[in-house]
N, CA, C, O and CB atoms as a CASP TS submission, in Angstrom:
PFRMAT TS
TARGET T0000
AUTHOR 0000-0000-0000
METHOD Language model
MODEL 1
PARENT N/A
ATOM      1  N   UNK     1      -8.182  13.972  -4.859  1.00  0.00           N
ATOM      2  CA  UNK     1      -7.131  13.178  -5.459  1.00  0.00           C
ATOM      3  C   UNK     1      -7.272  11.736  -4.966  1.00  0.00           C
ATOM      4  O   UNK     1      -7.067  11.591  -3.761  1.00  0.00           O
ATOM      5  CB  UNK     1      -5.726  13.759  -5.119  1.00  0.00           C
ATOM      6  N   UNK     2      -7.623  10.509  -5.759  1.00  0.00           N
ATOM      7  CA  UNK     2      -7.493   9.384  -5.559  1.00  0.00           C
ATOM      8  C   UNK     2      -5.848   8.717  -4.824  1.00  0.00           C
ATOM      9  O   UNK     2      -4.681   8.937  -5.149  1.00  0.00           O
ATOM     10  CB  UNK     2      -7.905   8.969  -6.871  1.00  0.00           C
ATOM     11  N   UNK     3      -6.385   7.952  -3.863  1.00  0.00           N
ATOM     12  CA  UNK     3      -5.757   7.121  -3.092  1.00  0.00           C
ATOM     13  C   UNK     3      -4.591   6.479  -4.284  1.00  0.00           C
ATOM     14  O   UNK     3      -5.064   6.122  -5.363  1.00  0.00           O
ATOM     15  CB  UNK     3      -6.896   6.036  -2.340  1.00  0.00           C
ATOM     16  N   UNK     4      -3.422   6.377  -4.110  1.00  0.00           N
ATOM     17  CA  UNK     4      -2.479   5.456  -5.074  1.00  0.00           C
ATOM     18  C   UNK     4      -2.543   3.802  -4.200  1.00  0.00           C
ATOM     19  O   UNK     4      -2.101   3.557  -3.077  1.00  0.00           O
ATOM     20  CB  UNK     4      -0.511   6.273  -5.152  1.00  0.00           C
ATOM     21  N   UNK     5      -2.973   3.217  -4.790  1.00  0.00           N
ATOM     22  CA  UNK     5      -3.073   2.171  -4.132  1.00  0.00           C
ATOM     23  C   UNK     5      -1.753   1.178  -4.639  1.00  0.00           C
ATOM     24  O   UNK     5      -1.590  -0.010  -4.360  1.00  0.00           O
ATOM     25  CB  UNK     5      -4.532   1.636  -4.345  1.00  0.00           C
ATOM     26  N   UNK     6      -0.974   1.960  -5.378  1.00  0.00           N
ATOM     27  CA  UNK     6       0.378   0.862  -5.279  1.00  0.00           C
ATOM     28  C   UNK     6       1.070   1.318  -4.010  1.00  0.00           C
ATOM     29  O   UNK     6       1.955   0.497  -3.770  1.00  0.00           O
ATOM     30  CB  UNK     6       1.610   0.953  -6.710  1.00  0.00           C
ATOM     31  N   UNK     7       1.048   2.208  -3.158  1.00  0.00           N
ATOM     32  CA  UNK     7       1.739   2.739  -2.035  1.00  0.00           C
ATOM     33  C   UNK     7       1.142   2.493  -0.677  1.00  0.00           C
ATOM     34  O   UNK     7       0.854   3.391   0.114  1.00  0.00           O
ATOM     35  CB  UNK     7       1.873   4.111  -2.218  1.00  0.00           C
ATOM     36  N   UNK     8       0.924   0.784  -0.400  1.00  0.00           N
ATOM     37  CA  UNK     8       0.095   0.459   0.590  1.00  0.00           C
ATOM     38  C   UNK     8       1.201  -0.651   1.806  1.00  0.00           C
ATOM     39  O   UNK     8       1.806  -1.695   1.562  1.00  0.00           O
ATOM     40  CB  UNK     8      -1.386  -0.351  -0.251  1.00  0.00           C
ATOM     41  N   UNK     9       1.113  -0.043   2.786  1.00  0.00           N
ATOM     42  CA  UNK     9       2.448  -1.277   3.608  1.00  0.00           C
ATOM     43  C   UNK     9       1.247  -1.763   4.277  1.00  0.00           C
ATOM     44  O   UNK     9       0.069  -1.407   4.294  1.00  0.00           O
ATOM     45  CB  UNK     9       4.104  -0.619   4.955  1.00  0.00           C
ATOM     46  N   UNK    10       2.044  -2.855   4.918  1.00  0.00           N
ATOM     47  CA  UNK    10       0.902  -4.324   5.589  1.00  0.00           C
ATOM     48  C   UNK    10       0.344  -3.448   6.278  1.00  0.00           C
ATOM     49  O   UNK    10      -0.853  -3.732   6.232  1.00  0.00           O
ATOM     50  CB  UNK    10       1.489  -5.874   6.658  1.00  0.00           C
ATOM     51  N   UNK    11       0.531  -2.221   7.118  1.00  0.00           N
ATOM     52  CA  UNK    11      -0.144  -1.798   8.652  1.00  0.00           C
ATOM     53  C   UNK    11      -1.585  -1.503   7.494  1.00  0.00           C
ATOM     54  O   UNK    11      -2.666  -1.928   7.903  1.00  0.00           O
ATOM     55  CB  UNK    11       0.802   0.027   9.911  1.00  0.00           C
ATOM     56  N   UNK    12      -1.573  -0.999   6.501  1.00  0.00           N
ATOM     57  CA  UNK    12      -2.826  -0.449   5.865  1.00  0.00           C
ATOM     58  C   UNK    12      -4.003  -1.644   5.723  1.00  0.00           C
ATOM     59  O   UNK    12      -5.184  -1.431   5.447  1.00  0.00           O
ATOM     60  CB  UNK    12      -2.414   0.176   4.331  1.00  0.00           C
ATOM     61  N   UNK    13      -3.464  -2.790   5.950  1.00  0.00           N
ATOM     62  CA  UNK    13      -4.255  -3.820   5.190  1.00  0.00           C
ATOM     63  C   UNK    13      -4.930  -4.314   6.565  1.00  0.00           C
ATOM     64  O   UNK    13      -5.177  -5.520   6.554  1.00  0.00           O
ATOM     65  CB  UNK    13      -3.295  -5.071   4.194  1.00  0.00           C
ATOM     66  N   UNK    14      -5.096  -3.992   7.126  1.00  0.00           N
ATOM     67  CA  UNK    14      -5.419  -4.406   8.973  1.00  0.00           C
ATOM     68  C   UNK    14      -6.351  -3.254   9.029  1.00  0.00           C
ATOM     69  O   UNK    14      -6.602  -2.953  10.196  1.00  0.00           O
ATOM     70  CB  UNK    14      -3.844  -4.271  10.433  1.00  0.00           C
ATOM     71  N   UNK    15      -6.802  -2.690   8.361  1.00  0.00           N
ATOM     72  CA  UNK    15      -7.941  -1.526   8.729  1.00  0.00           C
ATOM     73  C   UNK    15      -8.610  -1.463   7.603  1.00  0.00           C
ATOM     74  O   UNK    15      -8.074  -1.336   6.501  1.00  0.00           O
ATOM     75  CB  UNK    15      -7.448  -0.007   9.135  1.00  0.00           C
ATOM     76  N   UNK    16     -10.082  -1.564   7.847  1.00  0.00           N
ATOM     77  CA  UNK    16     -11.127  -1.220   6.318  1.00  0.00           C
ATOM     78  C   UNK    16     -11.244   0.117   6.566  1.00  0.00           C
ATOM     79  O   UNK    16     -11.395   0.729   7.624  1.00  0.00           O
ATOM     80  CB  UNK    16     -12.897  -2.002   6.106  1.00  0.00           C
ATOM     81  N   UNK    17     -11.156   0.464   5.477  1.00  0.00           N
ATOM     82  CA  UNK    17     -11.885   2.085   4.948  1.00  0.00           C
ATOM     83  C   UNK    17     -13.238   1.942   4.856  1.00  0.00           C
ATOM     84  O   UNK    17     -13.821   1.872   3.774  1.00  0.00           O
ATOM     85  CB  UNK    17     -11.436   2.705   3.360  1.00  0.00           C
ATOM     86  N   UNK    18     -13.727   1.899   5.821  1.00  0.00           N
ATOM     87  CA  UNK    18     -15.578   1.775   6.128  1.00  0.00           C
ATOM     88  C   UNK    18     -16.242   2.982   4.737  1.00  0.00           C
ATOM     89  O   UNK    18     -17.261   2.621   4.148  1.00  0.00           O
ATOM     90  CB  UNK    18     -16.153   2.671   8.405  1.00  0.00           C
ATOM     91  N   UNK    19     -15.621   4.255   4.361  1.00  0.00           N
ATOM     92  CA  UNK    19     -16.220   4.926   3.295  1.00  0.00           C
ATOM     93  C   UNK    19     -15.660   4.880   2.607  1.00  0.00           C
ATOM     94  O   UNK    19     -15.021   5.918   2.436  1.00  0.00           O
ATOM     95  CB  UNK    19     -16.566   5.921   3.265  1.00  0.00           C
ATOM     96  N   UNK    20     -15.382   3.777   1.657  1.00  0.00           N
ATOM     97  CA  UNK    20     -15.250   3.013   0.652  1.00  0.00           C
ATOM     98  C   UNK    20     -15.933   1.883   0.253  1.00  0.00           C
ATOM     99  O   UNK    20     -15.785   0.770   0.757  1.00  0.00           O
ATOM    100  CB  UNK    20     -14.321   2.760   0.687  1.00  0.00           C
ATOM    101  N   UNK    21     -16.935   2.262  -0.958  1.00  0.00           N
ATOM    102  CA  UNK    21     -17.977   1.021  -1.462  1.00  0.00           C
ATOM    103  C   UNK    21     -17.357  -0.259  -1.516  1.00  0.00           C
ATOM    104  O   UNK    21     -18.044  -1.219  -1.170  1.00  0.00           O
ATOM    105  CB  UNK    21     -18.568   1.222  -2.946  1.00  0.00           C
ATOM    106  N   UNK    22     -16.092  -0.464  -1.915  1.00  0.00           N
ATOM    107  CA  UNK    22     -15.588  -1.564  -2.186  1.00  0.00           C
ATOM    108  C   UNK    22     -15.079  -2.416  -0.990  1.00  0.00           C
ATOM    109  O   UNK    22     -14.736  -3.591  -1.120  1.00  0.00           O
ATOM    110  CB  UNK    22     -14.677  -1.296  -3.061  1.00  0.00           C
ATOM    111  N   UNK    23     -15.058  -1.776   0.110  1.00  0.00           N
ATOM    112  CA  UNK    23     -14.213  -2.231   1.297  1.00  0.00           C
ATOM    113  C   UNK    23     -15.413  -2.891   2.076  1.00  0.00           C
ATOM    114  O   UNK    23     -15.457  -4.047   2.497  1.00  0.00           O
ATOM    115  CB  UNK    23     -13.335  -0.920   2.193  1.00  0.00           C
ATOM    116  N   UNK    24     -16.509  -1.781   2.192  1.00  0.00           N
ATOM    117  CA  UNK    24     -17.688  -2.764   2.491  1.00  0.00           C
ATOM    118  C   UNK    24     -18.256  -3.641   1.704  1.00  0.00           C
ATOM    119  O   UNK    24     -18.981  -4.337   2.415  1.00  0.00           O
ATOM    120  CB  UNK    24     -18.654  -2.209   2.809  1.00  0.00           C
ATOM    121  N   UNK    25     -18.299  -3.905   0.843  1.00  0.00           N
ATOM    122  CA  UNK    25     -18.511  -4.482  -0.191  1.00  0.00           C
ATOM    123  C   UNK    25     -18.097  -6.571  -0.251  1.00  0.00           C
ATOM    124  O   UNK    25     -18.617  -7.679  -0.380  1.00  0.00           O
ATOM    125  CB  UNK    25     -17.616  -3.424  -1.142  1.00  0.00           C
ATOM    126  N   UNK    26     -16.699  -5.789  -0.024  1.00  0.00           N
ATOM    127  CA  UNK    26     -15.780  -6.839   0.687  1.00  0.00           C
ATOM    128  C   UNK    26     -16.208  -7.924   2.004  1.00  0.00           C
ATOM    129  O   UNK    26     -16.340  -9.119   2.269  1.00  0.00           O
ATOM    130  CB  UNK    26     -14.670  -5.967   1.222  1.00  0.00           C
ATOM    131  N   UNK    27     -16.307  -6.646   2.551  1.00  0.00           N
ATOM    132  CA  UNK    27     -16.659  -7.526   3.981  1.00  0.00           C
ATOM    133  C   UNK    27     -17.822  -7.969   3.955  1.00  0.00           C
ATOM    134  O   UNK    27     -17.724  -9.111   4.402  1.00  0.00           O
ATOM    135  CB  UNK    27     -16.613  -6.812   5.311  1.00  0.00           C
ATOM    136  N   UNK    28     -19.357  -7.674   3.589  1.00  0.00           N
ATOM    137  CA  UNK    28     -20.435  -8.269   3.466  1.00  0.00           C
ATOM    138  C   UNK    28     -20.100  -9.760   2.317  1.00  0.00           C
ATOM    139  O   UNK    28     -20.529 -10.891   2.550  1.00  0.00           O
ATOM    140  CB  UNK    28     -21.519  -7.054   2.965  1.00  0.00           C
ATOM    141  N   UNK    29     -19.431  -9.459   1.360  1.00  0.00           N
ATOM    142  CA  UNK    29     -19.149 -10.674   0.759  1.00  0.00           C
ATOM    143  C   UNK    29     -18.461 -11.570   1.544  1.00  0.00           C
ATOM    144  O   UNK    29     -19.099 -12.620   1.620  1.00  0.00           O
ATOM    145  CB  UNK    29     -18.492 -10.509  -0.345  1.00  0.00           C
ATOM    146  N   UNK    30     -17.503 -11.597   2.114  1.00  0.00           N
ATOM    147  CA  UNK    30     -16.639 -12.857   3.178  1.00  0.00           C
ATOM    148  C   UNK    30     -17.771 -13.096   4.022  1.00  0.00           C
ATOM    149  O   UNK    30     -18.160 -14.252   3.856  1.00  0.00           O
ATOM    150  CB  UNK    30     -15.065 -12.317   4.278  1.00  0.00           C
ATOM    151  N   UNK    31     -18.358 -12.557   4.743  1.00  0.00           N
ATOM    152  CA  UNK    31     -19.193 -12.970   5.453  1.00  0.00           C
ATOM    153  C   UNK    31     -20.481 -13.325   5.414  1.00  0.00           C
ATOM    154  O   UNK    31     -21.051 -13.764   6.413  1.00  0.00           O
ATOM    155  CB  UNK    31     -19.129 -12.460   6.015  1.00  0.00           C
ATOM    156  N   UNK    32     -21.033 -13.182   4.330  1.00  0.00           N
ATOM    157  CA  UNK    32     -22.222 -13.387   3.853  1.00  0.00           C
ATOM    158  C   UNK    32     -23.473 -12.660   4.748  1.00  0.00           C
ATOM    159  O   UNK    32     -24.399 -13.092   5.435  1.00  0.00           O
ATOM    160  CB  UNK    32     -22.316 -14.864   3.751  1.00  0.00           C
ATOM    161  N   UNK    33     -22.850 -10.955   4.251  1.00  0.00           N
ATOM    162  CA  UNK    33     -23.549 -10.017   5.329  1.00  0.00           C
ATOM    163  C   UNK    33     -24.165  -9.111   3.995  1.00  0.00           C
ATOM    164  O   UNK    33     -23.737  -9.036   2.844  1.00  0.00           O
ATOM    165  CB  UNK    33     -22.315  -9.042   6.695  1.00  0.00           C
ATOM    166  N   UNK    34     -25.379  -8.443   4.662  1.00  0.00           N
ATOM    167  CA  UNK    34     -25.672  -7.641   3.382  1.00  0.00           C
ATOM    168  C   UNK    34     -25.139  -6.503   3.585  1.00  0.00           C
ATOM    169  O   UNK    34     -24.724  -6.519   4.743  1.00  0.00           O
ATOM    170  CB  UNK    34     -27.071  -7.438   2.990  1.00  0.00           C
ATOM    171  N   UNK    35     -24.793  -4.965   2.830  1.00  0.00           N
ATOM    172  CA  UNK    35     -24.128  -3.994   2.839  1.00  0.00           C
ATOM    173  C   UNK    35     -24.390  -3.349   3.976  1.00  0.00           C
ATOM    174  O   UNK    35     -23.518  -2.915   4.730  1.00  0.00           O
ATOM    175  CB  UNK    35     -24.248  -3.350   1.831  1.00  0.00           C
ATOM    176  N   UNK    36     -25.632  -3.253   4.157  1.00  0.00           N
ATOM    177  CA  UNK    36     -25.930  -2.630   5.441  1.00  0.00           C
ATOM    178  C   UNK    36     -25.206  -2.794   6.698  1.00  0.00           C
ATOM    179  O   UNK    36     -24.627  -1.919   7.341  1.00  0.00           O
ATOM    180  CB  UNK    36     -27.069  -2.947   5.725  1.00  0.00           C
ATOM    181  N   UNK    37     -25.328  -4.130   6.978  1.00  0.00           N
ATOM    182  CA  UNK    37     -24.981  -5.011   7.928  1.00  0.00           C
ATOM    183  C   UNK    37     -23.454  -4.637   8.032  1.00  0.00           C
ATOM    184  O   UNK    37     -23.060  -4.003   9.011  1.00  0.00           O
ATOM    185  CB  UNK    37     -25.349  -6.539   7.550  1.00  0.00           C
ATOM    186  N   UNK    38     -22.590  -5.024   7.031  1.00  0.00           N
ATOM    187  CA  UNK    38     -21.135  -5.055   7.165  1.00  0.00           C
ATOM    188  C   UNK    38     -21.115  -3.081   7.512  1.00  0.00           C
ATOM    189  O   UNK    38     -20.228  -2.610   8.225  1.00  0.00           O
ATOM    190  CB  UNK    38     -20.159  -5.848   5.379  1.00  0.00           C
ATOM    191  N   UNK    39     -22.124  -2.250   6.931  1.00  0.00           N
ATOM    192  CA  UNK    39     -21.538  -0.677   7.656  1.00  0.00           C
ATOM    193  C   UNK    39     -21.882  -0.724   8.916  1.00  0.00           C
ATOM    194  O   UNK    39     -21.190  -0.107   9.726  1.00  0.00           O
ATOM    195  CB  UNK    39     -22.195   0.817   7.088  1.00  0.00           C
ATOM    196  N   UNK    40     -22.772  -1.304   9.256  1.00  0.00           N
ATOM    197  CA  UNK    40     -23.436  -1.259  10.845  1.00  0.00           C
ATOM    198  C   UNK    40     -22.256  -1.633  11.894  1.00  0.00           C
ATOM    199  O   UNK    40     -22.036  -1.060  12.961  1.00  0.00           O
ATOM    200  CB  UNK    40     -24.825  -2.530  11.067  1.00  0.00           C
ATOM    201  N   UNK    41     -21.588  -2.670  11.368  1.00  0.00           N
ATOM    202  CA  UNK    41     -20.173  -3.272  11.859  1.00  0.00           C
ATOM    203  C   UNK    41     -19.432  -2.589  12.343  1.00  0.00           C
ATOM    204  O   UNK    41     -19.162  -2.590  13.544  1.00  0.00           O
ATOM    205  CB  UNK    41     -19.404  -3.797  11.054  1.00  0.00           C
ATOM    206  N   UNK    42     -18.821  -1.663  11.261  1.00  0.00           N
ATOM    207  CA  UNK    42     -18.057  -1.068  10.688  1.00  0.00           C
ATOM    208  C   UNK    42     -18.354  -0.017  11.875  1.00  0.00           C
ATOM    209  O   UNK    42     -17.719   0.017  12.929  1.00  0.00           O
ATOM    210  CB  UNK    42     -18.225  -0.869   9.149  1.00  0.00           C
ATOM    211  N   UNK    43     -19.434   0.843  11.527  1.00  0.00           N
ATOM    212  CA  UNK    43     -19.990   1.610  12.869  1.00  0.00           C
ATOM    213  C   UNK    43     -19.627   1.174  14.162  1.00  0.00           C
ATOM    214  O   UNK    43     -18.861   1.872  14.827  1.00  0.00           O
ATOM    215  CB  UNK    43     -21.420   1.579  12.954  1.00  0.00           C
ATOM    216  N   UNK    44     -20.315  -0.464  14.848  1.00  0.00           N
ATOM    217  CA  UNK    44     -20.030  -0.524  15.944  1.00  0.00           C
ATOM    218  C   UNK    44     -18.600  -1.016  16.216  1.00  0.00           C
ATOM    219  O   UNK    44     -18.024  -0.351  17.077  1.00  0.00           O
ATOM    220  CB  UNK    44     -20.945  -1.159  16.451  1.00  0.00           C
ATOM    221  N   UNK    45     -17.954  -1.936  15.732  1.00  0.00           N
ATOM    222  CA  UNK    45     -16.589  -1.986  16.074  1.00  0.00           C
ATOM    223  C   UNK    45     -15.268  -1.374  15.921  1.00  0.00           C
ATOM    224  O   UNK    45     -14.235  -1.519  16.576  1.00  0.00           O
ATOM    225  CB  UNK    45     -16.409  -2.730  15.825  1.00  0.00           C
ATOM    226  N   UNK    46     -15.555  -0.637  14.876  1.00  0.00           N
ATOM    227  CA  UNK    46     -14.562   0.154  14.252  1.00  0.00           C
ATOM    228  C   UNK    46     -14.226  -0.449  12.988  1.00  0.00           C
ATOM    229  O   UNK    46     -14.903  -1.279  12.382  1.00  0.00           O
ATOM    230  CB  UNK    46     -13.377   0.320  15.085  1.00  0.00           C
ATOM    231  N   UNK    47     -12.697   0.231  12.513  1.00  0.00           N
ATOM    232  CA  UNK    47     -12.060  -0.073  11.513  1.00  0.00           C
ATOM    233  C   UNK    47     -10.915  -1.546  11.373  1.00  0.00           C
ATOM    234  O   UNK    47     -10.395  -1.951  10.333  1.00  0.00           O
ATOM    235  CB  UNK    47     -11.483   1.165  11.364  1.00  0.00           C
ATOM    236  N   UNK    48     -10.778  -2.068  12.630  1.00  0.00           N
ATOM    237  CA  UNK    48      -9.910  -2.712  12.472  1.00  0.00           C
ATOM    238  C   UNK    48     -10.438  -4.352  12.206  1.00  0.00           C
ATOM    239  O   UNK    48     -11.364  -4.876  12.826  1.00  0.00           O
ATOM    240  CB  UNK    48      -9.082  -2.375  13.554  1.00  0.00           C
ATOM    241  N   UNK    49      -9.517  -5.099  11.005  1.00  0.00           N
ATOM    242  CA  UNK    49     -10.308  -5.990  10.353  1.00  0.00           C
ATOM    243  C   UNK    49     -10.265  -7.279  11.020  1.00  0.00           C
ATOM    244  O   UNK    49     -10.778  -8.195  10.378  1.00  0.00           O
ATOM    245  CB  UNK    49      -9.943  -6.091   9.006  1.00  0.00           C
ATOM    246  N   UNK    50      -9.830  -7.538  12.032  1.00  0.00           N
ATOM    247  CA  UNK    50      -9.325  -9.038  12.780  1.00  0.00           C
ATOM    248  C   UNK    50     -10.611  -8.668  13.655  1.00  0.00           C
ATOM    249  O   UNK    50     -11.608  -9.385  13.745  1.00  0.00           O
ATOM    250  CB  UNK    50      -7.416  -9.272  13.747  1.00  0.00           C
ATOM    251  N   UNK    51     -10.472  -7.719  14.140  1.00  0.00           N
ATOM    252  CA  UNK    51     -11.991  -7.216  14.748  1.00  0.00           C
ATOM    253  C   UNK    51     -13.554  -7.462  14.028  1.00  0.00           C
ATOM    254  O   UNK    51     -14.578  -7.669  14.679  1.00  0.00           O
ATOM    255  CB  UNK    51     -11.885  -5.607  14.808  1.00  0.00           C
ATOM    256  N   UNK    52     -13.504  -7.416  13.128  1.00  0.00           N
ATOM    257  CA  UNK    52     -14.623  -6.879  12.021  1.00  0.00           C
ATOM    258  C   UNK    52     -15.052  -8.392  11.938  1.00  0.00           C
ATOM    259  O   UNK    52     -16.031  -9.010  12.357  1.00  0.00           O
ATOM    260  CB  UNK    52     -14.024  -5.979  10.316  1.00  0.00           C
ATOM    261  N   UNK    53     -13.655  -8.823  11.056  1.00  0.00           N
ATOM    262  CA  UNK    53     -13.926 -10.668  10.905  1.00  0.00           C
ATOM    263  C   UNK    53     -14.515 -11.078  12.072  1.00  0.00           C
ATOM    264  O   UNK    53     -15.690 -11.356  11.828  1.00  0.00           O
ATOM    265  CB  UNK    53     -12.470 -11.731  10.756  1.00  0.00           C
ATOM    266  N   UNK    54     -14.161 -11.297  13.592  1.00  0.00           N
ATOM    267  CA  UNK    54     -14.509 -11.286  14.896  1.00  0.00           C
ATOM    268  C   UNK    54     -15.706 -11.314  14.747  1.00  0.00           C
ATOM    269  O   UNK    54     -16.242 -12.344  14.339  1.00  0.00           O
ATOM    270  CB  UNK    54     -14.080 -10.326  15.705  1.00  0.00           C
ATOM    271  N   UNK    55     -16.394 -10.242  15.028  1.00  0.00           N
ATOM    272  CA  UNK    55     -17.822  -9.894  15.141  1.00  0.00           C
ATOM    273  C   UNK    55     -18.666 -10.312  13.994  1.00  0.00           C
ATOM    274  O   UNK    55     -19.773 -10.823  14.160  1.00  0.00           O
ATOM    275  CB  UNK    55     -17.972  -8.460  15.307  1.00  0.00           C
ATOM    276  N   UNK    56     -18.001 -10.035  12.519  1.00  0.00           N
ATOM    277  CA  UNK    56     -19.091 -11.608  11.550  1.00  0.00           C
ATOM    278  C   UNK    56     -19.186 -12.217  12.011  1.00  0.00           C
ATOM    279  O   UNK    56     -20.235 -12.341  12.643  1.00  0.00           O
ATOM    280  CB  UNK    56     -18.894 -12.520  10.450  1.00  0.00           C
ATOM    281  N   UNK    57     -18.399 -12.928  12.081  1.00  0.00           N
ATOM    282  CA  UNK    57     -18.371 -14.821  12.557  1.00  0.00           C
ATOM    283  C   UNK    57     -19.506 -14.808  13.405  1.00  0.00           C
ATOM    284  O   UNK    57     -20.479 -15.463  13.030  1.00  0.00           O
ATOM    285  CB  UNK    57     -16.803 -15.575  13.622  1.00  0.00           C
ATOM    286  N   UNK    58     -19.600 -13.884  15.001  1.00  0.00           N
ATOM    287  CA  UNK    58     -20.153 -14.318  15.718  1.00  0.00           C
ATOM    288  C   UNK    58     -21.812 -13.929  14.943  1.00  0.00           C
ATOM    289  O   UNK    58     -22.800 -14.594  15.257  1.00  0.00           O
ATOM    290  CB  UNK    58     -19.604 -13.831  17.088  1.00  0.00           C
ATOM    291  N   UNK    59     -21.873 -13.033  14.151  1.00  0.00           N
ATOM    292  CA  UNK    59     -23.317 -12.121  13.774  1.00  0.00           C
ATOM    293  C   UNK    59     -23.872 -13.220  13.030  1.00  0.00           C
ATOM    294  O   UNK    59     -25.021 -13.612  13.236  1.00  0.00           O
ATOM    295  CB  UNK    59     -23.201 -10.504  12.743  1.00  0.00           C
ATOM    296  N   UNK    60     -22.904 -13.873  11.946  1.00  0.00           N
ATOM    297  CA  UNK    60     -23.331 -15.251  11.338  1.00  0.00           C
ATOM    298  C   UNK    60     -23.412 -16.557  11.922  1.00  0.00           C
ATOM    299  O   UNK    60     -23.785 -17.536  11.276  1.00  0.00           O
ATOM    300  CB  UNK    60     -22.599 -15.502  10.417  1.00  0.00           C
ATOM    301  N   UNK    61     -22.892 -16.621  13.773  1.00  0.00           N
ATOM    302  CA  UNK    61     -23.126 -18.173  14.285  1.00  0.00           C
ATOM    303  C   UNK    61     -21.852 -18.968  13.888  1.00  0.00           C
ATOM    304  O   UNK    61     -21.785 -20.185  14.059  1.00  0.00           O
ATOM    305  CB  UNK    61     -24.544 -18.951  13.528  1.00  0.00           C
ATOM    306  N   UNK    62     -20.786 -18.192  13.319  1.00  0.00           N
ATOM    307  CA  UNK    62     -19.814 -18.915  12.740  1.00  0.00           C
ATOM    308  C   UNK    62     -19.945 -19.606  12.000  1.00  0.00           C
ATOM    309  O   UNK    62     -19.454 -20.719  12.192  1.00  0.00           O
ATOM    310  CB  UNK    62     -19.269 -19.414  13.258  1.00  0.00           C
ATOM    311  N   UNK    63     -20.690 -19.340  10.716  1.00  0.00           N
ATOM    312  CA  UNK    63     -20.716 -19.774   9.711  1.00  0.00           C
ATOM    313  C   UNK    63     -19.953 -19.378   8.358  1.00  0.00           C
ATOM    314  O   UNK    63     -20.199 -19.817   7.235  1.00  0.00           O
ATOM    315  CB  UNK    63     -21.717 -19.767   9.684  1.00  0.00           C
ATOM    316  N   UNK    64     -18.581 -18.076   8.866  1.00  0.00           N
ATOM    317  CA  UNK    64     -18.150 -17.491   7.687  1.00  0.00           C
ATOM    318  C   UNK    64     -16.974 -18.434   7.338  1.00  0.00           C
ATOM    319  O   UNK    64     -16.166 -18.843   8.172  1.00  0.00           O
ATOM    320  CB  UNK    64     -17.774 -15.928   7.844  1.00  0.00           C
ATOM    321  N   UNK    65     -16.957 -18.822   5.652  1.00  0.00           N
ATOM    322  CA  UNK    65     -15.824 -19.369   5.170  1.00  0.00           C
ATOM    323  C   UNK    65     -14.983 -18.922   5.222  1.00  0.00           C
ATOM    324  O   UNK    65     -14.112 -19.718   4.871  1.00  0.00           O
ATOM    325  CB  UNK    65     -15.745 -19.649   4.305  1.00  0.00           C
ATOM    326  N   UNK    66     -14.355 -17.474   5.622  1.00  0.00           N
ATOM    327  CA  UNK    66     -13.185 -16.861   5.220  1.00  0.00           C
ATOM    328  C   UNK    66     -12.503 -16.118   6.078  1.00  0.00           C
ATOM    329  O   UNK    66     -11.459 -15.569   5.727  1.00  0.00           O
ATOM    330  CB  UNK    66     -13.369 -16.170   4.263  1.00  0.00           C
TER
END
């Protein structure tokens, strides 16, 4: 049964769903990471996205716009 995604409170939005194409998807796009890269992340830091952003920045030299 698919996720209802109108039934989402802020705590949900602070964590990627790492097995979800679109979530990684996401994050390699803000950061200008390739898919791989943003699951590898995902792997080593976990799910949480202030985290995730964190560790782009530094993987890109701080070069992410977003």
């Amino acid at each position: 049964m698919p996720d209802d995604k109108s039934k989402q409170s802020g705590q949900d939005r602070s964590r990627v769903a790492g097995d979800e194409p679109y979530e990684v998807e996401y994050l390699a796009l803000k950061h200008g990471l390739t898919r791989g890269q943003a699951r590898d992340l995902i792997v080593r830091v976990g799910n949480d996205r202030a985290k995730l952003d964190e560790a782009a920045k530094r993987l890109n030299g701080n070069r992410s716009d977003g």
